[in-house]
C-alpha positions in Angstrom: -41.6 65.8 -55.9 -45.5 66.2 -55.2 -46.1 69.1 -53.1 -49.5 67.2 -51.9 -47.1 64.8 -50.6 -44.8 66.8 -48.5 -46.4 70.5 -47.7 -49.2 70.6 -44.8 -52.1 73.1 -44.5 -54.0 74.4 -41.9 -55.9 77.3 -42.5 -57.9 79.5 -39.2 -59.8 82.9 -39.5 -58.6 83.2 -43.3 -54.7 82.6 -43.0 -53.3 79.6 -44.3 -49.8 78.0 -42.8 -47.9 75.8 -45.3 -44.8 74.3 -43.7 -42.6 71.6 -43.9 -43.2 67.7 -42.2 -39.9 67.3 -40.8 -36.6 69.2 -40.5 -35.2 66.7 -43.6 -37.5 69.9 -45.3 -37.5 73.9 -45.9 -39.0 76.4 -47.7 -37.4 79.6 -49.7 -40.4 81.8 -50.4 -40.0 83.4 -54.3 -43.2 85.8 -54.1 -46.9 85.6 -54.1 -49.3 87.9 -54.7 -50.9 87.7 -51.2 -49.7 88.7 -47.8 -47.1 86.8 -46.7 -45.4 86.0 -43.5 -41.5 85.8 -45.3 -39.9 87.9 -47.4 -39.1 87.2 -51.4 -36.1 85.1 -51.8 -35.3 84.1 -48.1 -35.2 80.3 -47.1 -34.6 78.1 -44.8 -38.5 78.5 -43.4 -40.0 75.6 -41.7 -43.5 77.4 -42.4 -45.0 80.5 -43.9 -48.1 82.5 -43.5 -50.4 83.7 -46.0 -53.3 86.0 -45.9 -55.4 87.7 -48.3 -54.7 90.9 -49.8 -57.3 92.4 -52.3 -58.2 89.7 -54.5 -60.0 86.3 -53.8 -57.7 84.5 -55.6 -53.4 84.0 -55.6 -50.8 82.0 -56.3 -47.6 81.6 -54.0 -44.6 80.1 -55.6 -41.9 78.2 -53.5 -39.0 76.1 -53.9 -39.2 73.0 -51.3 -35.6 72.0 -50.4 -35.4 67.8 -49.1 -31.9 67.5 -47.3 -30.8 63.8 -47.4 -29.3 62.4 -44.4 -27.2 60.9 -46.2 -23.9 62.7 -46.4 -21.9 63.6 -49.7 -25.8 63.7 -51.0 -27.2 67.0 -52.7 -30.0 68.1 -51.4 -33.1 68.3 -54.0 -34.9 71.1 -54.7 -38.0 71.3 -56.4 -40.3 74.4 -57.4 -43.9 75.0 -56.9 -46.8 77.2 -57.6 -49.8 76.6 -55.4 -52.5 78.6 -55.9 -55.0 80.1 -53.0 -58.6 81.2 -53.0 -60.9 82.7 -50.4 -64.9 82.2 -50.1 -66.8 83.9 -46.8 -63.7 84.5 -44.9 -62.1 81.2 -45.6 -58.9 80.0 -47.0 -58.0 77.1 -49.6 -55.1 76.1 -50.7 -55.3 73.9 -53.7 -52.2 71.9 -52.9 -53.4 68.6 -54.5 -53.8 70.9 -58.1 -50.9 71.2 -60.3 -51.4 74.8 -60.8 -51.5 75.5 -64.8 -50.8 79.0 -65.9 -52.4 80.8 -68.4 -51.2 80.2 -72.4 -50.4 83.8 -73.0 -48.2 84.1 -69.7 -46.9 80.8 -68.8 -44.8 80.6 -65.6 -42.8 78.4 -63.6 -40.0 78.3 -60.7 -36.3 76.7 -61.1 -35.6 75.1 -58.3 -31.9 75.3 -58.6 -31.6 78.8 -58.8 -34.9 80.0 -56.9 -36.0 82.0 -59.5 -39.6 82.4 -60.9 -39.8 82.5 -64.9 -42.5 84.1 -67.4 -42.9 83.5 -70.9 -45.3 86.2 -72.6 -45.5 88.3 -75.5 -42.3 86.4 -77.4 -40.1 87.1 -74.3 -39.3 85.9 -70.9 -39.3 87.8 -68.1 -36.7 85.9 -65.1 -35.9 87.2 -61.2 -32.3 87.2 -61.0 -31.1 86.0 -57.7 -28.2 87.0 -56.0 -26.7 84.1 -54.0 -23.4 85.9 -53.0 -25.8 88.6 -50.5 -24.3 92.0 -52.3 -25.9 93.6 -55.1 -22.3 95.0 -56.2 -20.2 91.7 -56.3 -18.8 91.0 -59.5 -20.1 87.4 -59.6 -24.0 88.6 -59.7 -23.1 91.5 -61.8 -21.9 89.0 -64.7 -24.9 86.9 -64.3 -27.3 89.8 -64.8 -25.5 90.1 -67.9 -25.6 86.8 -69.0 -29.1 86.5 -68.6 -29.7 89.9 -71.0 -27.1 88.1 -73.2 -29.5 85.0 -73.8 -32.4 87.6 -73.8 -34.6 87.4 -70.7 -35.6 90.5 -69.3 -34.7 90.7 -65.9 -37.7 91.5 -63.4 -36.4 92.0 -59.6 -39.6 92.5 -58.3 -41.2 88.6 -57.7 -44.5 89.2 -56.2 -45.4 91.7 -59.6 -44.8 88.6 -61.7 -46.9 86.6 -59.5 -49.6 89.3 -59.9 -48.8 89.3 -64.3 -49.4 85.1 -64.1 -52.9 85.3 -62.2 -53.7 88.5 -64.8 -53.2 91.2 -61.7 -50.9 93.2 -63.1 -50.4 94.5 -66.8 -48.1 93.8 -69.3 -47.0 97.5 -69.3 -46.0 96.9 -65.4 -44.0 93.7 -66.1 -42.5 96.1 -69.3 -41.6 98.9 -67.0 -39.9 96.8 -64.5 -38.0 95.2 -67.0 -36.8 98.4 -68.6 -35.9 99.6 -64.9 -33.4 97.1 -64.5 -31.6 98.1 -67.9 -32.0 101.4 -66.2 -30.2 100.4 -63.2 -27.5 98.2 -65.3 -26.3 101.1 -66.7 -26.1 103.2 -63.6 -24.0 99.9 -62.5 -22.1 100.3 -65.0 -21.7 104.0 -64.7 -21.1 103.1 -61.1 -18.4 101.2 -62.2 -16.7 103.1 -64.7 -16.5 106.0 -62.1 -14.9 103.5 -59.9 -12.3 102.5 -62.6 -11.7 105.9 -63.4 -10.8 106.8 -59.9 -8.8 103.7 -59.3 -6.9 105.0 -62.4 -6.5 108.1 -61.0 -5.6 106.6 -57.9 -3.2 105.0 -59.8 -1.6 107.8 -62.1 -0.9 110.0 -58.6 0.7 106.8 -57.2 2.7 106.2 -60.4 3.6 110.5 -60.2 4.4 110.0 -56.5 6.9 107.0 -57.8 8.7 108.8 -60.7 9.3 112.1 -58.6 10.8 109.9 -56.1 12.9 108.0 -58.8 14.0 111.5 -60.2 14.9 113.0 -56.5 17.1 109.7 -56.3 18.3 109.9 -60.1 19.4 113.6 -59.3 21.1 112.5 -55.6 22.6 109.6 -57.6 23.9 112.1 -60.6 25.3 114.8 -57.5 27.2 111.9 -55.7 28.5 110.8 -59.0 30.0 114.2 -59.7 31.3 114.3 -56.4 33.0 110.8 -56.7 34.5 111.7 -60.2 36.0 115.5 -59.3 37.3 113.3 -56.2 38.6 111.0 -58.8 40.3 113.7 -61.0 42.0 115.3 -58.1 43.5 111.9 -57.1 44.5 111.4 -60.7 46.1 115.0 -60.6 48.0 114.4 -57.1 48.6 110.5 -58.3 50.1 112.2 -61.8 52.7 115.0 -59.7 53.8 112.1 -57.2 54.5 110.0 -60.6 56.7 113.3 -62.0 58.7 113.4 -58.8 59.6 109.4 -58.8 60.5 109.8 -62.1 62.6 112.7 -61.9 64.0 111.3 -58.7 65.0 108.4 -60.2 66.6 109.9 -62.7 68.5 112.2 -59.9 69.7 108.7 -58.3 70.6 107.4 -61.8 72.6 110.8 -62.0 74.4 110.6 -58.6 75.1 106.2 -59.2 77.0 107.5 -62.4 78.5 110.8 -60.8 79.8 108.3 -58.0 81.3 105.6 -60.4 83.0 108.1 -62.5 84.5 109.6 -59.2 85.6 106.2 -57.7 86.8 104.9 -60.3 89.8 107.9 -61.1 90.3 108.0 -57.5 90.4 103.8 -57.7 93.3 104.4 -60.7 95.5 107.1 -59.1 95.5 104.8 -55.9 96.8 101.8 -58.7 99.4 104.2 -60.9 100.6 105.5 -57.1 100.7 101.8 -56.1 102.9 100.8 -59.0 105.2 103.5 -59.1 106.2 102.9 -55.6 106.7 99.5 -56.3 108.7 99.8 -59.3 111.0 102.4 -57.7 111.1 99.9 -54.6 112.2 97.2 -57.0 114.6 99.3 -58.5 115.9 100.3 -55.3 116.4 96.9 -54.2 118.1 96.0 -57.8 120.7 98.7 -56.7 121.3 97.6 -53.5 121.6 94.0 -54.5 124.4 95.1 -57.3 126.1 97.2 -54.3 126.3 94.0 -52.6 127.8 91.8 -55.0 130.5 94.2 -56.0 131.6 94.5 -52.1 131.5 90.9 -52.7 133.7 90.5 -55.4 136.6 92.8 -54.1 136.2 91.5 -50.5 137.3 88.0 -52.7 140.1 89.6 -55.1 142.0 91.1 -51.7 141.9 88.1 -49.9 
């Protein structure tokens, strides 16, 4: 994308107003090192205003966003450096010029992450951009560390590397602000190994809180036990006595089934001998009677 062919210009008592042809088009400002209408690393600008500060010359870099109307189409974003200058009170703003940055500081803006790059000294010094909107969220916090991980020096301040590309700031400043965010990492870190701490804190009174409440139960749980066994050991006791009585009341019954047989059956045999004895003498009775008879018999014949 040319910005020639998209951005327009107009320019009146020394500000100049770059905006957007259409609403297909928006602007996120990165930094300048002029005065400026937005502020670094907000979007979604139709236009933005830009007036001089102390110097006659600067640079504004921008990422120009072209939505498609197409839908299911990413939108393309493309960054840009223009560069401004100002002669008797007026304003130019070189947007037909590809704006080349110096050898010994070369710069330039990604358009996919907003971010404005410079490569000096052997190193590159990067804005780090936080899409997510919190300076705390783990997402931006790893990508911070990436960046030191590949070796770019993270500068949060945009408009001061503007300033280092047009040779308006030293390289001490960009150096310092580098070294301030390795400053600031580790009080993020610190930050966040407090936080761990006390989360593990947090944690260890929670886990206390759990096991005296497990050894309140445990010790309620040992108490009823001991209640339910001497229970058990009495009903074993009463359980074992009631046992000892069957027993020796069956062996009572036993006793008195044996006493009773014994008794019944002697009194069954005297009934029997009497029995028999009266019977015989009965019989013998009878015998005698009978022979009584037939002699009576036999004389009653012989006198006739």
């Amino acid at each position: 994308m040319n910005a020639g062919n998209c951005l327009n210009v107009k320019s009146l008592n020394g500000v100049a107003v770059v905006s957007v042809p259409n609403e297909l088009f928006r602007l996120h400002f990165v930094g300048a090192t002029c005065t400026a209408s937005a502020r670094p690393g907000t979007g979604g600008h139709n236009s933005i205003s830009l007036a001089k500060a102390s110097e006659d010359e600067a640079i504004v870099a921008l990422v120009i966003t072209h939505r498609s109307p197409q839908k299911f189409v990413n939108d393309i974003r493309d960054g840009v450096i223009l560069r401004l200058s100002w002669k008797n009170g007026l304003v130019t703003v070189h947007k037909d010029e590809d704006f080349v940055s110096p050898a010994d500081r070369l710069a330039q803006v990604d358009g996919e992450t907003y971010e404005l790059q410079v490569t000096t000294h052997g190193q590159m010094f990067s804005l780090c951009r936080n899409v997510w909107g919190n300076d705390i969220d783990r997402s931006f916090l790893n990508k911070r560390q990436a960046y030191r991980n590949k070796g770019l020096r993270i500068v949060d301040d945009a408009n001061l590397l503007c300033r280092y590309v047009i040779n308006q700031a030293s390289f001490e400043e960009l150096e310092a602000a580098a070294s301030d965010d390795l400053r600031s990492a580790e009080q993020i870190r610190y930050h966040e190994l407090q936080t761990e701490c006390q989360e593990l804190f947090d944690e260890n009174l929670g886990l206390e809180f759990d096991l005296s409440r497990l050894r309140e139960e445990c010790e309620a749980s040992l108490q009823e036990f001991r209640s339910l066994n001497c229970r058990y050991q009495a009903e074993r006791e009463k359980n074992q006595v009631l046992l000892t009585e069957t027993e020796a009341q069956k062996q009572e019954i036993a006793d008195l089934h044996r006493e009773l047989e014994a008794t019944l059956g002697a009194r069954f045999r005297r009934l029997v001998d009497g029995a028999k004895a009266k019977w015989l003498k009965l019989i013998a009775l009878a015998k005698a009677k009978w022979s009584q008879s037939l002699d009576s018999i036999s004389r009653h014949d012989d006198h006739v």
